[in-house]
N, C-alpha and C positions, 0 to 999 in steps of 0.2 A: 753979300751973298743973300737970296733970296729964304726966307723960314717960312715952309708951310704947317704952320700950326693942325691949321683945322684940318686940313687932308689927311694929314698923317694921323692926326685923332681921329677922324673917323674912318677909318680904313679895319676891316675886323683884323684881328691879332690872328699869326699865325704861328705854329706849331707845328713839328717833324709829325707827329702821330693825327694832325687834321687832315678830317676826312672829306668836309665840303668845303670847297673855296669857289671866291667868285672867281668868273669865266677870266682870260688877257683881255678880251674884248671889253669886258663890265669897267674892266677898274683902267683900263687906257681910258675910257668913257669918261671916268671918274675923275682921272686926271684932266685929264685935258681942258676941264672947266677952273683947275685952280692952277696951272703949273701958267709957265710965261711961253712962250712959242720953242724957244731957246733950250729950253729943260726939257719940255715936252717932245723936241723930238733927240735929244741926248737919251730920258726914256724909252723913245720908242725904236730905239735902237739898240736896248740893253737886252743882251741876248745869253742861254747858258749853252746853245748849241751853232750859231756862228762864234769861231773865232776868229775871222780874217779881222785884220786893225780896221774898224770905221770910223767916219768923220760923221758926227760931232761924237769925241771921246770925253770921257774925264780920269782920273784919277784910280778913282776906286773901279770904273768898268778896265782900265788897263791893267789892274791889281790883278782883279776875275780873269782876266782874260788869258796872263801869262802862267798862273797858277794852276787853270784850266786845262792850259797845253804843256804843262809839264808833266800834271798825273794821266795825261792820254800816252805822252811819251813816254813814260812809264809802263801804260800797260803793254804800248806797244813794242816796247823790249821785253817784256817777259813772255808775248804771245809769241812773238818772233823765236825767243830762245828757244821754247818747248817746241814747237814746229822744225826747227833746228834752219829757219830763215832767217835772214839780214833785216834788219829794223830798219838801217839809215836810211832807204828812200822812202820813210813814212812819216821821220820823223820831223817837226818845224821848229825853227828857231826859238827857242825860249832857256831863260837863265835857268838855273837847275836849282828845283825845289828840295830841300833831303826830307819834309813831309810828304811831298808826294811819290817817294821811292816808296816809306812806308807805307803810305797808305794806299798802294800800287799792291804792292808785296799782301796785305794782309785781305783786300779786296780778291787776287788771285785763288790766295788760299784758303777763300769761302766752298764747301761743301757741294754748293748748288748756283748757276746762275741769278737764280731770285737772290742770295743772301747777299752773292758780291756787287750785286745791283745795290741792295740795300746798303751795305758797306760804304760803295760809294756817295748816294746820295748823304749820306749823314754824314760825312767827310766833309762834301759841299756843306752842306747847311752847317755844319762849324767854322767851314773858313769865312762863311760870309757874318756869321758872328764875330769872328774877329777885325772883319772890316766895319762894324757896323759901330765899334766903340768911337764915342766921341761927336759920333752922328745922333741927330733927334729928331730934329721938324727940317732938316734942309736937301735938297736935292740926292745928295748920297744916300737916305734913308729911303728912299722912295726908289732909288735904283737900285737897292739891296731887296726891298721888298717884292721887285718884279724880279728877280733873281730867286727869290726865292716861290713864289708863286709860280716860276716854273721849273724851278725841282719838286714843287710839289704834283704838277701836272703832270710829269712824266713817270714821278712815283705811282698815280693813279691808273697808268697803265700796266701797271707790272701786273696781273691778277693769275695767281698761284693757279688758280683751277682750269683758266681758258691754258696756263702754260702747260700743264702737265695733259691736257686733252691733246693741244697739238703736238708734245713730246711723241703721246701714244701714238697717232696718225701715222707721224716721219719714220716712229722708229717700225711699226707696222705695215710700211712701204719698203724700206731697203729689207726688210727680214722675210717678204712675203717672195716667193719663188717668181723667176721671172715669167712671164709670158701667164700668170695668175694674179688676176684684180678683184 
């Protein structure tokens, strides 16, 4: 199995609370000068928002992946229940996580959209700490960390202040009388 020393050394460290990270683009750049053809596009395939099974998989991306669809199946029974609708035609084949009921259930019962977003991401970014034991300088560590540089990208979309502007908008359209713009 192939060790990339140097990549993974120089690659900046990341963190749930970092707030600049380089771009997918910069660091597939990056990679693709040290990785083998082979790894590089197992990489470029490492995804936190497809989950359909792709080819070339490994190990730890099939770990992410079934874990992934069990806490969505999760949300999507508890969105289902309170709606007082049926989940089964949403939901996809995956073993059943009992973290991810938890952390379904406790992500729900966040105050505010922005919190249960954040709930979730920090979920994520712990379970791929627990994939990441054992791993150092080898291909796993590098598909952990593009895993994580896009929970972290999607964490940078959450911005508290554009959300509550357009809360204002929506909720000041259905409340505004009809046939009055």
């Amino acid at each position: 199995m192939a060790q990339y020393y140097y990549l993974v050394a120089s690659l900046p460290l990341l963190f749930y609370e970092t707030e600049r990270i380089p771009s997918r683009d910069e660091f597939l750049n990056t990679c693709r000068q040290h990785l083998s053809l082979k790894d590089y596009r197992l990489l470029a395939s490492a995804s936190t928002s497809v989950l359909e099974p792709t080819t070339p998989s490994c190990r730890i991306l099939e770990r992410w992946r079934q874990w992934e669809i069990a806490l969505r199946n999760e949300l999507v029974r508890l969105r289902a229940k309170k709606r007082g609708d049926e989940a089964e035609a949403y939901i996809k084949d995956s073993p059943g996580i009992i973290e991810a009921e938890v952390i379904a259930r406790e992500a729900f019962a966040q105050e505010s959209p922005l919190q249960a977003e954040d709930t979730l991401n920090r979920a994520r970014w712990e379970y791929l700490d627990d994939l990441e034991v054992g791993h150092y300088f080898d291909i796993e560590t590098i598909l952990i960390y593009a895993l994580r540089l896009q929970v972290l990208e999607r964490k940078v979309l959450f911005d508290p202040e554009r959300g509550r502007d357009m809360f204002e908008k929506i909720y000041a359209e259905i409340t505004s009388p009809v046939g009055v713009t």
